[in-house]
N, C-alpha and C positions, 0 to 999 in steps of 0.2 A: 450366870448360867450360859454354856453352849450351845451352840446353836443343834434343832433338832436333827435325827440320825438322817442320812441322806445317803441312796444307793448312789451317788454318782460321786462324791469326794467324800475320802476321810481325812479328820484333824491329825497332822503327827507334830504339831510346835502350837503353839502361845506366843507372840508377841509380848513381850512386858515393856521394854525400853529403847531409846537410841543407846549405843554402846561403841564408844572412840568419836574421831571426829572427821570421819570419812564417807557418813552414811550407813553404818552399820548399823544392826539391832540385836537382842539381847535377850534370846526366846527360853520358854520351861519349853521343855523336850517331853512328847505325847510318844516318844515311841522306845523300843528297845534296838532298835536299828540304827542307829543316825549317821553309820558310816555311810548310807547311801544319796546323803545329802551332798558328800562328795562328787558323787556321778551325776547328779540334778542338772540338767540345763534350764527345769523351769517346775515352776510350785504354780500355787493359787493362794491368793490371800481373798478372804473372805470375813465377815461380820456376822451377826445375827439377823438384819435387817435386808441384806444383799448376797449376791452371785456372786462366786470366786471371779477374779479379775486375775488373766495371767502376768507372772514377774517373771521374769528369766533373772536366773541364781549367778550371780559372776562366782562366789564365794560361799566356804562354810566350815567353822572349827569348831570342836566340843570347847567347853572352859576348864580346863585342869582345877582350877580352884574351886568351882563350883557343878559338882556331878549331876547331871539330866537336865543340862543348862546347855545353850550354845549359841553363835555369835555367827548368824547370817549377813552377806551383804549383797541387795537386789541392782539390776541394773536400774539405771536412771536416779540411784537414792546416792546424792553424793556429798550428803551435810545430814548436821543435827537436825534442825528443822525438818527435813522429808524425811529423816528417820522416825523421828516425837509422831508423827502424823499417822505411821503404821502400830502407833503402841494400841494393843487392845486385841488387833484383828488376830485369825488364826491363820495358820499356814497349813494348806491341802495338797495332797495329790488326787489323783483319779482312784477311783474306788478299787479299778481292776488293775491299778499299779504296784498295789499295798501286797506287803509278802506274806504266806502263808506261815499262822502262827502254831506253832507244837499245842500237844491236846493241855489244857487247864489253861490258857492263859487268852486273854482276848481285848481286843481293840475298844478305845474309849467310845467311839462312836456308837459300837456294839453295842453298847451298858446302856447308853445314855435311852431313855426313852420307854425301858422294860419296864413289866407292873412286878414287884415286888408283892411275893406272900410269904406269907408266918405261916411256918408249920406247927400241930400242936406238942406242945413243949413234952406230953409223954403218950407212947402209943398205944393204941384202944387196947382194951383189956383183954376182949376176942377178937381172936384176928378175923370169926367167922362172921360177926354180928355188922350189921346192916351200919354204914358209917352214920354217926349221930353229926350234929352241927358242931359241935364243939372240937369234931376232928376232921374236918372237913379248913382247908389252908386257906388263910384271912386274908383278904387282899388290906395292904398299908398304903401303896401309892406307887407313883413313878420315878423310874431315876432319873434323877433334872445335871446330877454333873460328878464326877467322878473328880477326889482332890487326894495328891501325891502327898507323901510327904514332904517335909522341907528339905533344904541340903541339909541343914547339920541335925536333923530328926527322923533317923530310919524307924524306916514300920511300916506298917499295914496301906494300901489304899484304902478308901474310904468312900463307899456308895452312900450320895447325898440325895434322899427319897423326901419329894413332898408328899408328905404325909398329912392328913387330916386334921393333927393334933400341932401341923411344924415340922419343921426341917427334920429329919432322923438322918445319922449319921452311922451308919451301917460296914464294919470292918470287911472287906473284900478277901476274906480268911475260908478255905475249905470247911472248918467245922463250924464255921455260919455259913455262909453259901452253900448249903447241899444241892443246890444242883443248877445247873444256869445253861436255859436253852436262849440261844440270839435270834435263832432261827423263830421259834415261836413268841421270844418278845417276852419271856417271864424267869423269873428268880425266884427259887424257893431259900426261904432263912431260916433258921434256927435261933433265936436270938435268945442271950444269956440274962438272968435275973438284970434284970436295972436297964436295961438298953431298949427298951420299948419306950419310955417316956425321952422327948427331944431333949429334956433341960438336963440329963445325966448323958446323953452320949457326947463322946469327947473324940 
């Protein structure tokens, strides 16, 4: 799980590996931007447990072979060894660095932490009649971490909600997600026959 939403950095990388043998690493790519990793003179690497710590970026390439993958390399990391040691952490900038995203689409940081509700699956019978509990939106849980597809698996993101019953695995799809305020911290879903119980969603 990532680490909680934070007004002061968002995550746009994942460390996963060291990558070559010069101190490189070998990040998933948290953003749709990453040409501005180019212009970076300096990130933050951070954990779950701690404060970003600043790195100043000497370097940064996408991976051709491998899309929403890319291959930073920090000052001072100049071996395998200091590279293995940043596998895990995230890569941040400042909150008021991150660029402004067109209306439908939104930052992982954003998701991470919303309460998620079901709406009810059909709408009340009168539209004038006093709302009963049964159509009143079920709170399921929070979102703990939002997971991409793979490179060779396009599709859907996937809001991963602890939910009461276990992990729910939630397609980040307009006709599930009817509506997503970040601002007020909640997701409303629509969710299709089967995907209410954790051991069927995929």
């Amino acid at each position: 799980m990532t680490n909680l939403f934070s007004p002061q950095y968002v995550t746009v990388a994942r460390i996963l590996r060291a990558r070559g043998r010069k101190g490189e690493v070998f990040a998933e790519l948290l953003t749709d931007y990453p040409e501005r990793f180019k212009t970076l003179r300096e990130v933050f690497l951070t954990d779950t447990k701690s404060a970003g710590r600043p790195m100043g970026l000497k370097s940064f390439w996408t991976d051709a072979n491998h899309p929403g993958f890319g291959v930073f390399h920090f000052e001072g990391v100049s071996s395998i060894g200091e590279a293995e040691r940043l596998r895990g952490l995230e890569i941040q900038i400042p909150f008021k660095e991150r660029v402004t995203l067109p209306s439908g689409r939104y930052f992982v940081t954003d998701l991470i932490g919303c309460s998620v509700f079901e709406l009810p699956s059909r709408p009340p019978r009168l539209s004038s009649s006093p709302c009963s509990q049964a159509e009143i939106p079920a709170l399921l849980g929070a979102v703990g971490d939002v997971f991409f597809p793979g490179e060779s698996q396009p599709g859907t993101p996937l809001l991963s909600v602890d939910a009461a019953s276990g992990e729910l695995l939630i397609p980040l799809a307009e006709d599930i997600c009817r509506r997503i305020d970040v601002v007020g911290r909640r997701i409303e879903v629509l969710l299709p026959e089967g995907l209410r119980d954790p051991a069927k969603a995929e």
